[in-house]
N, C-alpha and C positions, 0 to 999 in steps of 0.2 A: 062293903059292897065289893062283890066278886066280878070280872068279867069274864066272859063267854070265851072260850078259846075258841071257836066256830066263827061266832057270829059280833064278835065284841059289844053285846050288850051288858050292861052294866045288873045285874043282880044279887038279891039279898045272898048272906053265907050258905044260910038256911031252905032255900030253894037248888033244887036244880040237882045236878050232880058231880060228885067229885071223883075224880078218875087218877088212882096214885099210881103210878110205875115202879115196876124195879130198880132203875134206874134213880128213882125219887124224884122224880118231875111230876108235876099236880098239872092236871087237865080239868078244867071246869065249864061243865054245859050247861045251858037257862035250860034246855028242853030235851024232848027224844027227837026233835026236827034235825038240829046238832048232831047230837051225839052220832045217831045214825047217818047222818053224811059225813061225818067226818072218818066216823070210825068203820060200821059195814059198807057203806058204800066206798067211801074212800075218796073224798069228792076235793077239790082244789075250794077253798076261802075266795080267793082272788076272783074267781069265774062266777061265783052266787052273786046273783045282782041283789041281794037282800040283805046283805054283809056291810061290816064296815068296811073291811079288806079290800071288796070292792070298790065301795064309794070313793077309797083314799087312791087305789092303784090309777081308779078313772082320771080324779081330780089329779093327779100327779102327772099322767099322759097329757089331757089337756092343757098342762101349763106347759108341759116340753112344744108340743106342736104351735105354742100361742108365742116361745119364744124363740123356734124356727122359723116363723111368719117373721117376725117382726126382723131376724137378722136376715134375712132372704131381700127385705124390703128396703134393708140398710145398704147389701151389696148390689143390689137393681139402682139404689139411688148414686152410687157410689163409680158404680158405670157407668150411667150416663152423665154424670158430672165428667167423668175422666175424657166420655166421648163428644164433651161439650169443651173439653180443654180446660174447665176449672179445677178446681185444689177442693178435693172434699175434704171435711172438717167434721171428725168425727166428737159427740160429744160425750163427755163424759158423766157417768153415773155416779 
């Protein structure tokens, strides 16, 4: 099983196509949907909402924002501890 440099879908050897460089780096696309954005269009992975690229970039921003929530709501509780005159007690992970 091959994957997709485009779109990271996993495909047989035998399908799709293989794209060798000068260089010797192997580029392998499932489809012409691929190929042609990657190559004549020239398209970014990360932006196709139909990509794995994307699905990981998203899921990866979501966890940063889930864990700027959660320290945002550690330093809110942490002042008003301070402006209550208690001792906040950070716990540990």
């Amino acid at each position: 099983m091959t994957k997709c440099s485009f779109c990271g879908i996993e495909e047989h050897d035998f399908k799709g196509v293989h794209l060798i460089k000068n260089d010797g780096t192997i580029d392998f696309f499932c489809g012409s949907k691929c190929r042609k954005n990657a190559l004549k269009l020239g398209r970014d992975k990360r932006r196709m909402k139909w990509t794995e690229a994307y699905r990981l970039s998203r899921a990866k921003a979501e966890a940063d924002a889930a864990r700027l929530k959660e320290k945002a709501a550690e330093v809110k509780a942490a002042k008003s501890a301070k402006a209550e005159g208690k001792v906040a007690v950070k716990a540990k992970k």
